[in-house]
PQR file of N, CA, C, O and H, with PARSE charges and radii, in Angstrom:
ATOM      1  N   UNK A   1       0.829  -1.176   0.000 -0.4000 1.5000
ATOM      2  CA  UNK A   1       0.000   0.000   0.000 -0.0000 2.0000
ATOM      3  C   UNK A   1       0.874   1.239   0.000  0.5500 1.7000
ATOM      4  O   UNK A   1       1.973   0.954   0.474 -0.5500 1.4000
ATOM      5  N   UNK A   2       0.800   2.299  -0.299 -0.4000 1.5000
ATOM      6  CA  UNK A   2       0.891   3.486  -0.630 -0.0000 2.0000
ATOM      7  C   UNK A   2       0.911   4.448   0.995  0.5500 1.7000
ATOM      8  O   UNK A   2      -0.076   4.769   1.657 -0.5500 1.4000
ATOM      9  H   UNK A   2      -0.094   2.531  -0.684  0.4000 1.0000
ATOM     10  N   UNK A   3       2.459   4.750   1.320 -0.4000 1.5000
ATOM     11  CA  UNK A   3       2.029   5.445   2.507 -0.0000 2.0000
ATOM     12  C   UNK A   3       1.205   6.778   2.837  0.5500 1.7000
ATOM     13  O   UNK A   3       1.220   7.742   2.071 -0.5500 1.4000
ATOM     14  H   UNK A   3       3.261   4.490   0.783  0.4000 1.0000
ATOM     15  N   UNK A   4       0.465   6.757   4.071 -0.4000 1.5000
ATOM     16  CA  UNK A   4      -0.679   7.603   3.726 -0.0000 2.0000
ATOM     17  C   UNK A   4       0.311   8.761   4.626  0.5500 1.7000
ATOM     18  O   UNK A   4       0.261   9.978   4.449 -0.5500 1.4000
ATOM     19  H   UNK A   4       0.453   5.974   4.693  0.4000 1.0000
ATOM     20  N   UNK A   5       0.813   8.364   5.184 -0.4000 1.5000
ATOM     21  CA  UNK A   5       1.781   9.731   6.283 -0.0000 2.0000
ATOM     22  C   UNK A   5       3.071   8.726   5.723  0.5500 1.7000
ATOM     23  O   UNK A   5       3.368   7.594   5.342 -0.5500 1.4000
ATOM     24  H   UNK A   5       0.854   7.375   5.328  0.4000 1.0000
ATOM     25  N   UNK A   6       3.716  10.492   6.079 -0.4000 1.5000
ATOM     26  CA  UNK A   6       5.601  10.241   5.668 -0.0000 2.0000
ATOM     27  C   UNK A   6       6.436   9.470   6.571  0.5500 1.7000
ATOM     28  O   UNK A   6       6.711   9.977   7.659 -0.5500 1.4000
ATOM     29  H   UNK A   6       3.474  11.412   6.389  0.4000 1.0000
ATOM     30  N   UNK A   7       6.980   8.052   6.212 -0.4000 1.5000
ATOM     31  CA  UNK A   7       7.994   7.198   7.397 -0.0000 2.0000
ATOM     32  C   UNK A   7       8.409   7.844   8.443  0.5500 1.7000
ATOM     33  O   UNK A   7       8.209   7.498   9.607 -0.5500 1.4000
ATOM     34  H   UNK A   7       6.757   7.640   5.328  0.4000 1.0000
ATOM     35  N   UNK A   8       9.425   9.489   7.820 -0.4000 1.5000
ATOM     36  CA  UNK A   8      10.109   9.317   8.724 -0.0000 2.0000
ATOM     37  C   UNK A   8       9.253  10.814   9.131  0.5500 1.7000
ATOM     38  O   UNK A   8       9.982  11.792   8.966 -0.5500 1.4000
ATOM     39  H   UNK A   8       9.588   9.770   6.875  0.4000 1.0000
ATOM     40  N   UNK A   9       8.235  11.062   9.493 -0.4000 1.5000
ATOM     41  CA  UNK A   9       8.123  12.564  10.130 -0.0000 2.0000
ATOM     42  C   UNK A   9       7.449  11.757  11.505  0.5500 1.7000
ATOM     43  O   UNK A   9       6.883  10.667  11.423 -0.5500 1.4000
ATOM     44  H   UNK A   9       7.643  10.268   9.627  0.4000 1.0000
ATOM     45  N   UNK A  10       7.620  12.475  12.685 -0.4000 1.5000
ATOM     46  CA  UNK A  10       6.728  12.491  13.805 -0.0000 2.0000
ATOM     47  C   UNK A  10       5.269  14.047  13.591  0.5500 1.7000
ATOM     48  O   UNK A  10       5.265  15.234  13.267 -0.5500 1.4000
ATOM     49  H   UNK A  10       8.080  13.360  12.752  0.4000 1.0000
ATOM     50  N   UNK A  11       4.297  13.022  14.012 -0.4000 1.5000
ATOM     51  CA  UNK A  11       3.061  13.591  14.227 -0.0000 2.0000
ATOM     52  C   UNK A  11       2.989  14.090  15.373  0.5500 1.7000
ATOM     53  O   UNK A  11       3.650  13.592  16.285 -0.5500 1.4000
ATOM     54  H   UNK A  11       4.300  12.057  14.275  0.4000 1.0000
ATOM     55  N   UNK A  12       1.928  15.508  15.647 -0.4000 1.5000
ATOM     56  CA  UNK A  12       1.605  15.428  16.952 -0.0000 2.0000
ATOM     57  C   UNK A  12      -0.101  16.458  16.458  0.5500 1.7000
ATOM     58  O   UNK A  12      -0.489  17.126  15.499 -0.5500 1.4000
ATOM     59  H   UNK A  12       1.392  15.912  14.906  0.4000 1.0000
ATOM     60  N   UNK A  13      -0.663  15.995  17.864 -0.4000 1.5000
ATOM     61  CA  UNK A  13      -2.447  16.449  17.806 -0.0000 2.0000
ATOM     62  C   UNK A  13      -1.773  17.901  17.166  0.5500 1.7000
ATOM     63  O   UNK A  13      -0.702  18.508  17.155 -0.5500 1.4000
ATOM     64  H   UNK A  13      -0.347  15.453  18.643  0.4000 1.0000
ATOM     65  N   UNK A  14      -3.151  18.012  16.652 -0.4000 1.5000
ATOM     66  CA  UNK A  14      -3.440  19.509  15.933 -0.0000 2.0000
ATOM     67  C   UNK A  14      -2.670  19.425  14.480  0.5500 1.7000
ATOM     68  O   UNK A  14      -2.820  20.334  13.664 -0.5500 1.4000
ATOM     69  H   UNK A  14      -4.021  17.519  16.661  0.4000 1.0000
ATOM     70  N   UNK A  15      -1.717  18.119  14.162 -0.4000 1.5000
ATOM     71  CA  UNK A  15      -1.370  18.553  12.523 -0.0000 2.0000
ATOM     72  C   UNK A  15      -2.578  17.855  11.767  0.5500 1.7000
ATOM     73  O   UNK A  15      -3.111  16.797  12.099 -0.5500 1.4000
ATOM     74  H   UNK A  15      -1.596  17.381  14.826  0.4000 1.0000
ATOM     75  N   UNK A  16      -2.857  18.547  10.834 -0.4000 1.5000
ATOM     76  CA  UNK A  16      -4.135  18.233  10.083 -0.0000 2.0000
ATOM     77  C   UNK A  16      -3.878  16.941   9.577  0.5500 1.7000
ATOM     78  O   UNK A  16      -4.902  16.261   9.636 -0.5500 1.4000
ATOM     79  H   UNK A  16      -2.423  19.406  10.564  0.4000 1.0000
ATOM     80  N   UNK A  17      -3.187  16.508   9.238 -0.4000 1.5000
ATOM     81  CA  UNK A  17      -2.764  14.800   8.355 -0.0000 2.0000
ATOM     82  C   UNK A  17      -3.306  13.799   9.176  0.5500 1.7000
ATOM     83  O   UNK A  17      -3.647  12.699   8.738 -0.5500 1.4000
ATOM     84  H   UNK A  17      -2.355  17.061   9.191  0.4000 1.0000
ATOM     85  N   UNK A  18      -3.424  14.234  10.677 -0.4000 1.5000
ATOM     86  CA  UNK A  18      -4.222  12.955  11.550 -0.0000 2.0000
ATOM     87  C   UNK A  18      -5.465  13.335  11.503  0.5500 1.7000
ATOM     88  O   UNK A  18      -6.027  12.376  12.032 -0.5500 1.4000
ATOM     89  H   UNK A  18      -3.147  15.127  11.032  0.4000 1.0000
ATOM     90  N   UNK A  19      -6.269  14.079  11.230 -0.4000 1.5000
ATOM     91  CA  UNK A  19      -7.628  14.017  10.897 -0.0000 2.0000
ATOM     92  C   UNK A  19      -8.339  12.900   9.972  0.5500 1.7000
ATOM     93  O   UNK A  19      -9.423  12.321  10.045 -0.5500 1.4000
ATOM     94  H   UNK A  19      -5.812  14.857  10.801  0.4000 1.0000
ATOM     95  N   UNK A  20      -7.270  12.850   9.081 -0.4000 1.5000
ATOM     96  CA  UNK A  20      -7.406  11.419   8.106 -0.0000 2.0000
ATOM     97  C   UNK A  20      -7.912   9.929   9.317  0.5500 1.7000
ATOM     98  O   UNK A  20      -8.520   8.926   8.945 -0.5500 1.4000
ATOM     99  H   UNK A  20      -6.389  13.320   9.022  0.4000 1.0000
ATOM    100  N   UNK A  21      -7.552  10.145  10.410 -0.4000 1.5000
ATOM    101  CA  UNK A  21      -7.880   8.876  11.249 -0.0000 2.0000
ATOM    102  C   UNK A  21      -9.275   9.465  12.156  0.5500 1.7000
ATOM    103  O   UNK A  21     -10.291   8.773  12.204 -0.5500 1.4000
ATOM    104  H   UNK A  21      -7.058  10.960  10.712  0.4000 1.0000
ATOM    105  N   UNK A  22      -9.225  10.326  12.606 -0.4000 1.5000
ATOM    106  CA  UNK A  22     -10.567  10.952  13.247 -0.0000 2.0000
ATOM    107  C   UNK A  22      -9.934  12.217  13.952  0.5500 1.7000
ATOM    108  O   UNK A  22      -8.776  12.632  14.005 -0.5500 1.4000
ATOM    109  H   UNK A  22      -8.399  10.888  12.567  0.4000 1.0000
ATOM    110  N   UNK A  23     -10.887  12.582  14.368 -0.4000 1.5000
ATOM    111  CA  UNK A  23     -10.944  13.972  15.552 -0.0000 2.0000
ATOM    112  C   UNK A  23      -9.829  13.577  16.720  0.5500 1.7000
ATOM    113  O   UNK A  23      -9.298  12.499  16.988 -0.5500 1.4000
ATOM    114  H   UNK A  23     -11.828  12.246  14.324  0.4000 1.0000
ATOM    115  N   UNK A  24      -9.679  15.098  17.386 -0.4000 1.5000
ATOM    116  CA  UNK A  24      -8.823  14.717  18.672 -0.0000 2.0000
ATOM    117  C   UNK A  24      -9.471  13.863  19.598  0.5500 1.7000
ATOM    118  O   UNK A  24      -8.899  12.903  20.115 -0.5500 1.4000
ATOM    119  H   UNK A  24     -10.111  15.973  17.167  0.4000 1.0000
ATOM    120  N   UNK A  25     -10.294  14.087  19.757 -0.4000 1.5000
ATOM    121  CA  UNK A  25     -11.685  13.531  21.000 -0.0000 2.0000
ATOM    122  C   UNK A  25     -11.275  11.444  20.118  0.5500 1.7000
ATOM    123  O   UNK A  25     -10.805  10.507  20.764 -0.5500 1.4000
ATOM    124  H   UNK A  25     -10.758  14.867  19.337  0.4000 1.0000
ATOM    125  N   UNK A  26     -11.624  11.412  18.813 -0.4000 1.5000
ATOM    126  CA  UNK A  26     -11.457  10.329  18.620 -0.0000 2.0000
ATOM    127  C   UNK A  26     -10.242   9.422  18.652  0.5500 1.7000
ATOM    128  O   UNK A  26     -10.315   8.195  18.584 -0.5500 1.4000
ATOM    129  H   UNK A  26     -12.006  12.173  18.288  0.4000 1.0000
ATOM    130  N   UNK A  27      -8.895  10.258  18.783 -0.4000 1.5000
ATOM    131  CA  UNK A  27      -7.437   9.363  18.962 -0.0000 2.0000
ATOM    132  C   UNK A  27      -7.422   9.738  20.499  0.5500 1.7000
ATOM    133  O   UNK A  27      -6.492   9.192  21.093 -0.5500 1.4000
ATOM    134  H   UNK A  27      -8.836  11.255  18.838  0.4000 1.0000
ATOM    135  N   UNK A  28      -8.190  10.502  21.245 -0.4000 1.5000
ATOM    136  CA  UNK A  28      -7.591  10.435  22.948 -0.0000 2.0000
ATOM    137  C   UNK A  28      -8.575   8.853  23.109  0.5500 1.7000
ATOM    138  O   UNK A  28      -7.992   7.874  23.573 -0.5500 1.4000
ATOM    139  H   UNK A  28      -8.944  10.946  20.763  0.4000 1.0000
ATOM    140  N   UNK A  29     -10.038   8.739  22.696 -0.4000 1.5000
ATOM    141  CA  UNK A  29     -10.518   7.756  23.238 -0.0000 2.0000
ATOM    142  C   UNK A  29      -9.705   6.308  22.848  0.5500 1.7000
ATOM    143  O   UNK A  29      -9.580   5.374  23.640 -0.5500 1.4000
ATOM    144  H   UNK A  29     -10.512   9.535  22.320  0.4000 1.0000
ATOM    145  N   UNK A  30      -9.311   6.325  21.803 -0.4000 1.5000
ATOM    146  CA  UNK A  30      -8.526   5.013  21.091 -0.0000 2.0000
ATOM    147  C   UNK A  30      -7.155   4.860  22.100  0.5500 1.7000
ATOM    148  O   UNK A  30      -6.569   3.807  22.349 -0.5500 1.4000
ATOM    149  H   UNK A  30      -9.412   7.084  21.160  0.4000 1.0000
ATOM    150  N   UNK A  31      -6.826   6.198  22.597 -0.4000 1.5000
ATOM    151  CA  UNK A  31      -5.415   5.486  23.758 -0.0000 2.0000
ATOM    152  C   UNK A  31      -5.937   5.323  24.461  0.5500 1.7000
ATOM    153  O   UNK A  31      -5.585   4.219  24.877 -0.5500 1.4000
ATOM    154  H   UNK A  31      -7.302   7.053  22.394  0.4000 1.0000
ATOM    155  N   UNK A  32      -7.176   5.918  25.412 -0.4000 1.5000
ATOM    156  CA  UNK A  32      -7.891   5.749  26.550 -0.0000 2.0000
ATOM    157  C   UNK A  32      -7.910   4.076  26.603  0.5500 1.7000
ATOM    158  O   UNK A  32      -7.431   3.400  27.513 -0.5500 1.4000
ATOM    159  H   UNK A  32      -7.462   6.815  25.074  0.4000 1.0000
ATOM    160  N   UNK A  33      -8.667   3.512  25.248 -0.4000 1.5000
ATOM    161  CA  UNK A  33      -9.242   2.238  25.335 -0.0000 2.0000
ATOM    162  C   UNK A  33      -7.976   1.287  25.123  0.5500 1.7000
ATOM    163  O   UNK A  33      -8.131   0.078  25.295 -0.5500 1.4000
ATOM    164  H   UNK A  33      -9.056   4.061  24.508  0.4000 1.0000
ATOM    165  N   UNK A  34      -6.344   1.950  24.641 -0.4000 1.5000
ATOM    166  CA  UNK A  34      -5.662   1.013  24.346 -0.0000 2.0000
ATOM    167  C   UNK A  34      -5.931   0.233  22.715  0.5500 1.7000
ATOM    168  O   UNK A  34      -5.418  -0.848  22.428 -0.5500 1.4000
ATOM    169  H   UNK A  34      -6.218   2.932  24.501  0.4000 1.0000
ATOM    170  N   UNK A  35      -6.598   0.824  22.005 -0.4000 1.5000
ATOM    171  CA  UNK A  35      -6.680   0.656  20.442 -0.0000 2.0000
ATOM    172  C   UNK A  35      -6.061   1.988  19.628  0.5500 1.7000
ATOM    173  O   UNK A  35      -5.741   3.150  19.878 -0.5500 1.4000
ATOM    174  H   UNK A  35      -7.015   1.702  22.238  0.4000 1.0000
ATOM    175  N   UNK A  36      -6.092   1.217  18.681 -0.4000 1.5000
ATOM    176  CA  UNK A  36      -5.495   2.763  17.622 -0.0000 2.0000
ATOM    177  C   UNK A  36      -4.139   2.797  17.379  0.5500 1.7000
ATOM    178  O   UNK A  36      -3.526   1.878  17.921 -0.5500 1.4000
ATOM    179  H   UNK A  36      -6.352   0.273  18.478  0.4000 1.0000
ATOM    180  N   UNK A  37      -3.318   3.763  16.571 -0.4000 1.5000
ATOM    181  CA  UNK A  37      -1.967   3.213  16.323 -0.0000 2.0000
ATOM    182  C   UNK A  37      -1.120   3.758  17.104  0.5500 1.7000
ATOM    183  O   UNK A  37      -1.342   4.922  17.438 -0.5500 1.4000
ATOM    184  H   UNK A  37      -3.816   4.509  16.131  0.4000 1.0000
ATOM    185  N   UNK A  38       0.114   3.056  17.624 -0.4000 1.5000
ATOM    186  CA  UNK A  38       1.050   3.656  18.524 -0.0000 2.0000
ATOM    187  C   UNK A  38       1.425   4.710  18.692  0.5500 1.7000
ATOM    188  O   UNK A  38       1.593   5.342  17.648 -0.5500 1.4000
ATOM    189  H   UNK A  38       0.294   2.110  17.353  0.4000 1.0000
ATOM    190  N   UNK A  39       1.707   5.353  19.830 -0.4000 1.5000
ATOM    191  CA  UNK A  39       1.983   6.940  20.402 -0.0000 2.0000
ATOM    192  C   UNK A  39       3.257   6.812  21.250  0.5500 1.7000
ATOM    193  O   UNK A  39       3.575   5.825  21.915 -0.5500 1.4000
ATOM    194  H   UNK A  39       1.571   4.840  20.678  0.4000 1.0000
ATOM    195  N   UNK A  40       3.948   7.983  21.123 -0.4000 1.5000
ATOM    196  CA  UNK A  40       4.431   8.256  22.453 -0.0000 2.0000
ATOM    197  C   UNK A  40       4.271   9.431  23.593  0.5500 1.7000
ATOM    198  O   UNK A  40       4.354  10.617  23.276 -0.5500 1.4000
ATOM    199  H   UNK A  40       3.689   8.784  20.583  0.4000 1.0000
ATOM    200  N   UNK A  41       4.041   9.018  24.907 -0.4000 1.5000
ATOM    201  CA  UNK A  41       3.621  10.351  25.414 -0.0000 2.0000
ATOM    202  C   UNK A  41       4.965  10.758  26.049  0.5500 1.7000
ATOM    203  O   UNK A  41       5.700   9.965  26.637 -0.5500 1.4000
ATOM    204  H   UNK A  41       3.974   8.054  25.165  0.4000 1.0000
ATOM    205  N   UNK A  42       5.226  12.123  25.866 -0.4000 1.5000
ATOM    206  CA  UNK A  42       6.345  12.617  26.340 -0.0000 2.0000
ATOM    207  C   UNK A  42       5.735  13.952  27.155  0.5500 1.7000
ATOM    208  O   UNK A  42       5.518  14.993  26.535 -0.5500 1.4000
ATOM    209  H   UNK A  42       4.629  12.767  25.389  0.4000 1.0000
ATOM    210  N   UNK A  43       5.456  13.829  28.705 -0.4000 1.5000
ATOM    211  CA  UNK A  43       4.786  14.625  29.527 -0.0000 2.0000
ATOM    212  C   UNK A  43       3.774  14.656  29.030  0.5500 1.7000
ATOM    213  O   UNK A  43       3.302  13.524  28.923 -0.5500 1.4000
ATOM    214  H   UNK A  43       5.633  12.984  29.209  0.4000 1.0000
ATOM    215  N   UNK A  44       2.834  15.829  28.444 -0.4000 1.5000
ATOM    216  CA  UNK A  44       1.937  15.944  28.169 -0.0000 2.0000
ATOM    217  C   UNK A  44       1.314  15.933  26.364  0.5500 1.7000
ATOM    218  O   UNK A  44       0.166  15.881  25.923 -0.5500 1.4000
ATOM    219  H   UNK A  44       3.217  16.749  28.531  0.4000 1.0000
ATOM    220  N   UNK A  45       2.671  16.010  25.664 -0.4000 1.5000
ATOM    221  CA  UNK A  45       2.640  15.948  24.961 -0.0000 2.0000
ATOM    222  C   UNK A  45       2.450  14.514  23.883  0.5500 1.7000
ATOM    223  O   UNK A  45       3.295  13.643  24.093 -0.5500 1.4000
ATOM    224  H   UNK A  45       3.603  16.053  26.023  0.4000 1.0000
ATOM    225  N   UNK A  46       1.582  14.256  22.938 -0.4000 1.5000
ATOM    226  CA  UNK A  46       1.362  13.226  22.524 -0.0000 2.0000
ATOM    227  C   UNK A  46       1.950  13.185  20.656  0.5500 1.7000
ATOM    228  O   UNK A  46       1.657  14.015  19.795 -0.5500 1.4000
ATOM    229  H   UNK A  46       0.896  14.964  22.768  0.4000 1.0000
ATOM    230  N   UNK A  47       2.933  11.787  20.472 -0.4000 1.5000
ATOM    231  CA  UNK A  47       3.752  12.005  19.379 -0.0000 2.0000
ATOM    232  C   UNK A  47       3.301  10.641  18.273  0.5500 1.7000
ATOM    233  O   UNK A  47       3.499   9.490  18.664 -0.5500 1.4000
ATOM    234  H   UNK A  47       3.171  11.114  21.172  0.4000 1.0000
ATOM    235  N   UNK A  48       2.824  10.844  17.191 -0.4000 1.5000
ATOM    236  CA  UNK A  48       2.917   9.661  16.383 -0.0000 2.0000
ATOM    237  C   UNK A  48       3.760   9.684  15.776  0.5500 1.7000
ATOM    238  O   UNK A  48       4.232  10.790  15.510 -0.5500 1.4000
ATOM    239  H   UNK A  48       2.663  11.778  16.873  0.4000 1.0000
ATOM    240  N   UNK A  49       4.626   8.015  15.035 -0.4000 1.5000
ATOM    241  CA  UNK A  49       5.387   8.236  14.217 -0.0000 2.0000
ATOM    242  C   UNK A  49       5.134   7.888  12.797  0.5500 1.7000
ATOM    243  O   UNK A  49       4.861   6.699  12.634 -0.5500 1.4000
ATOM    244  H   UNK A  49       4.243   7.117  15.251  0.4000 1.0000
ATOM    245  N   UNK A  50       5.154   8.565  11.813 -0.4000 1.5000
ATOM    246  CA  UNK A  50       4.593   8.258  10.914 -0.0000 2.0000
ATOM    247  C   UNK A  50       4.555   6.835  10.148  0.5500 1.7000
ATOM    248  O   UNK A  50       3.764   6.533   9.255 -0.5500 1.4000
ATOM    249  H   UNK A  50       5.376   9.531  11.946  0.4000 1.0000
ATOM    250  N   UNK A  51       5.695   5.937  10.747 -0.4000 1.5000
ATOM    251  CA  UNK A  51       6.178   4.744  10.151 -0.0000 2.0000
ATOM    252  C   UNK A  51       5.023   3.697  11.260  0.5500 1.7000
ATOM    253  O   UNK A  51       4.618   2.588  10.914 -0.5500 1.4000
ATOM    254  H   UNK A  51       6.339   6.183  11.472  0.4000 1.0000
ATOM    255  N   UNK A  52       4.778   4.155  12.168 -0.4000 1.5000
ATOM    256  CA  UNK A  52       3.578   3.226  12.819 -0.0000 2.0000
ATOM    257  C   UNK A  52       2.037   3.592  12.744  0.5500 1.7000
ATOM    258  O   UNK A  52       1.087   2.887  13.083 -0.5500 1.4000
ATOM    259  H   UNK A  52       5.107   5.057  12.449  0.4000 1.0000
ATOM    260  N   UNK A  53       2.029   4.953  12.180 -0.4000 1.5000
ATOM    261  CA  UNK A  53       0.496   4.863  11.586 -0.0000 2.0000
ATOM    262  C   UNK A  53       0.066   4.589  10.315  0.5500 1.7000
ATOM    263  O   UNK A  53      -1.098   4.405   9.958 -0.5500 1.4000
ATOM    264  H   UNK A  53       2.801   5.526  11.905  0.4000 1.0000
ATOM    265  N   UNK A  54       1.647   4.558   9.257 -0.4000 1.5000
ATOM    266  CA  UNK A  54       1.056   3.754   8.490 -0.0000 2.0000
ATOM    267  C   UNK A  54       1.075   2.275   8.502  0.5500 1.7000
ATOM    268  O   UNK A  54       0.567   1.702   7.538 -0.5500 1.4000
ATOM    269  H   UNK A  54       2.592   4.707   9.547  0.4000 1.0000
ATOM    270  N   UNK A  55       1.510   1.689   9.311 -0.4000 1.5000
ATOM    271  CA  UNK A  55       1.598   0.250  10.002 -0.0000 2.0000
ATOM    272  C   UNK A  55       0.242  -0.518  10.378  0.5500 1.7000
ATOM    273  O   UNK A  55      -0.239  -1.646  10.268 -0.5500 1.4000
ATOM    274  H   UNK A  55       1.922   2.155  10.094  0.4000 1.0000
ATOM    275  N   UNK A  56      -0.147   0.923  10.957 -0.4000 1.5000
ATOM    276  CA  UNK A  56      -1.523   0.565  11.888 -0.0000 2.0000
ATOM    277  C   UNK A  56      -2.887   0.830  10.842  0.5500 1.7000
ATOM    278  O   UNK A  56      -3.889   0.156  11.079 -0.5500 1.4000
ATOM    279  H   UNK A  56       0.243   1.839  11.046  0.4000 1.0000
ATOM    280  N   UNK A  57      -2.914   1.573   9.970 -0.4000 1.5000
ATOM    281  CA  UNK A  57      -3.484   1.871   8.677 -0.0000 2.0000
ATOM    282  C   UNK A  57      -3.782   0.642   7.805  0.5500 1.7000
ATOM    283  O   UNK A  57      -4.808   0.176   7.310 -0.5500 1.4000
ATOM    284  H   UNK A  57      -2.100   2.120   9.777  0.4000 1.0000
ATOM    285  N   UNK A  58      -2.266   0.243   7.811 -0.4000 1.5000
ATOM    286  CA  UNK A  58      -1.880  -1.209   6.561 -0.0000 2.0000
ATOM    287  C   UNK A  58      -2.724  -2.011   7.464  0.5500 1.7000
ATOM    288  O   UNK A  58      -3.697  -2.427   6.836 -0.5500 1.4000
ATOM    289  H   UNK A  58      -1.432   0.622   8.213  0.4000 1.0000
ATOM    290  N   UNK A  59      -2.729  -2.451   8.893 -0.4000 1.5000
ATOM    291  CA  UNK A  59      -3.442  -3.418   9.629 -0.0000 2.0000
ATOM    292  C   UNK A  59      -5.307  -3.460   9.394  0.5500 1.7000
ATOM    293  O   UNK A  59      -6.195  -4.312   9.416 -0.5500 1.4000
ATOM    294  H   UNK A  59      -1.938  -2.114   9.403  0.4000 1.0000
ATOM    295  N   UNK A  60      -5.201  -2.219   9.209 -0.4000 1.5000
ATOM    296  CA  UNK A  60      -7.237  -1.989   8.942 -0.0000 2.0000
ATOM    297  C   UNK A  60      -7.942  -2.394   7.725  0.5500 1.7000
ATOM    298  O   UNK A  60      -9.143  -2.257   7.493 -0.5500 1.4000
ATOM    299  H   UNK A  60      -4.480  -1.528   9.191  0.4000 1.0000
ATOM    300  N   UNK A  61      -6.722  -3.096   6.714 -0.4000 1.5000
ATOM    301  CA  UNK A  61      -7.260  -2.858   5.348 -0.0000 2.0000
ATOM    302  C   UNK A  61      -7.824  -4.134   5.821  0.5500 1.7000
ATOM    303  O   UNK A  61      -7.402  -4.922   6.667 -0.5500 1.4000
ATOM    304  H   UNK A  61      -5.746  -3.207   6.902  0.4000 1.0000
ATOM    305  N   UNK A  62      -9.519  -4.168   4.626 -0.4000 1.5000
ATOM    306  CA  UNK A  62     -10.347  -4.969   4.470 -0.0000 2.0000
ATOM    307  C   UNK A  62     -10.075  -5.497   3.319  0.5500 1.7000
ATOM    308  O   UNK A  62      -9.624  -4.607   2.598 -0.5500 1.4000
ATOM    309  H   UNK A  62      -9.862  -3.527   3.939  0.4000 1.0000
ATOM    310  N   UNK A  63     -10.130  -6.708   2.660 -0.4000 1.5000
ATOM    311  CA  UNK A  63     -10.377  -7.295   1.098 -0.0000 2.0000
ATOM    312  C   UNK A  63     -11.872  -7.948   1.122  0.5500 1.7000
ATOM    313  O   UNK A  63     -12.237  -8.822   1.908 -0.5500 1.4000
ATOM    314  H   UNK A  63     -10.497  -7.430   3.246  0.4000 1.0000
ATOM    315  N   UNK A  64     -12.588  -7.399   0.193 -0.4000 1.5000
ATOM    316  CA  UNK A  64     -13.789  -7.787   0.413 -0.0000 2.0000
ATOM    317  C   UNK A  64     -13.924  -9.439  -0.301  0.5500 1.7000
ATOM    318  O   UNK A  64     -14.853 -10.231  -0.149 -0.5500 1.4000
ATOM    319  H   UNK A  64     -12.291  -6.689  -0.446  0.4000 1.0000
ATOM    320  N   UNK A  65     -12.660  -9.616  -1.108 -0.4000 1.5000
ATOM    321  CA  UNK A  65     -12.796 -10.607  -2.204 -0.0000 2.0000
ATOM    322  C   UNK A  65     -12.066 -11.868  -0.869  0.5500 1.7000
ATOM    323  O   UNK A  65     -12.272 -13.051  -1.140 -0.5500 1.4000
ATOM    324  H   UNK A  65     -11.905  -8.973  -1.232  0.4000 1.0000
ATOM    325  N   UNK A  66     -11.454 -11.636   0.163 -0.4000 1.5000
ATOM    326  CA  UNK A  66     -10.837 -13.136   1.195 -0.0000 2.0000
ATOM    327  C   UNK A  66     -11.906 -13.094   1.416  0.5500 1.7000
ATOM    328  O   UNK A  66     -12.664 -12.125   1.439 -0.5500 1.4000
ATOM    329  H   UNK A  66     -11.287 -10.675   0.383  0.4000 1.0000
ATOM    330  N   UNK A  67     -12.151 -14.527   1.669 -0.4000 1.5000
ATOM    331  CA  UNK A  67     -13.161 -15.488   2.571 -0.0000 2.0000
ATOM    332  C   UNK A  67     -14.163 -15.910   1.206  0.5500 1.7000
ATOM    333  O   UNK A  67     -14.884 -16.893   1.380 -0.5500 1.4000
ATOM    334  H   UNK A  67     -11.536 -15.315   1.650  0.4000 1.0000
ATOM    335  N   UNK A  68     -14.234 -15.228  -0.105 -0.4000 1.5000
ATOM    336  CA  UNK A  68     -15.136 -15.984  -0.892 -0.0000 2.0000
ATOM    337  C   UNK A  68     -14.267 -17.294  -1.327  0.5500 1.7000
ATOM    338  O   UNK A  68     -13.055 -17.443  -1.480 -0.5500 1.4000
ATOM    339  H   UNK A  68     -13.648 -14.430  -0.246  0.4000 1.0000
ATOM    340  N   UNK A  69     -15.393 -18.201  -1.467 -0.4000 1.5000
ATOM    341  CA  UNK A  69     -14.677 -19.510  -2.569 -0.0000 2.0000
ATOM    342  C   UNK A  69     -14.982 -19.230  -3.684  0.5500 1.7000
ATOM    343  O   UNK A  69     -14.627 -19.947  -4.620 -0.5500 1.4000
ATOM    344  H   UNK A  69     -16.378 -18.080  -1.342  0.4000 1.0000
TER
END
């Protein structure tokens, strides 16, 4: 697949490129619950790396065509 964020940049809330996954409200509940793609928190600050959200991205893909015979 085609990376949707750049390997090597770190993310953090408020850059628009994570909107592509949901709202802020929707990546605090996904760490809350322990789902969603890896972070690091450094104090208060919260960091994605771009090489694990597209990791975690590649993990969501559906093929609608597995499981037919």
């Amino acid at each position: 697949m085609a990376d949707l964020f750049e390997q090597n940049r770190n993310y953090v809330l408020g850059d628009e490129e994570l909107n592509l996954l949901g709202d802020r409200e929707k990546l605090a509940q996904w760490r809350h619950k322990g789902v969603g793609p890896a972070f690091y928190k450094l104090g208060r600050k919260i960091i994605y790396r771009g090489a694990d959200l597209n990791a975690w991205a590649d993990a969501q893909r559906v093929d609608p065509s597995e499981g037919r015979t």
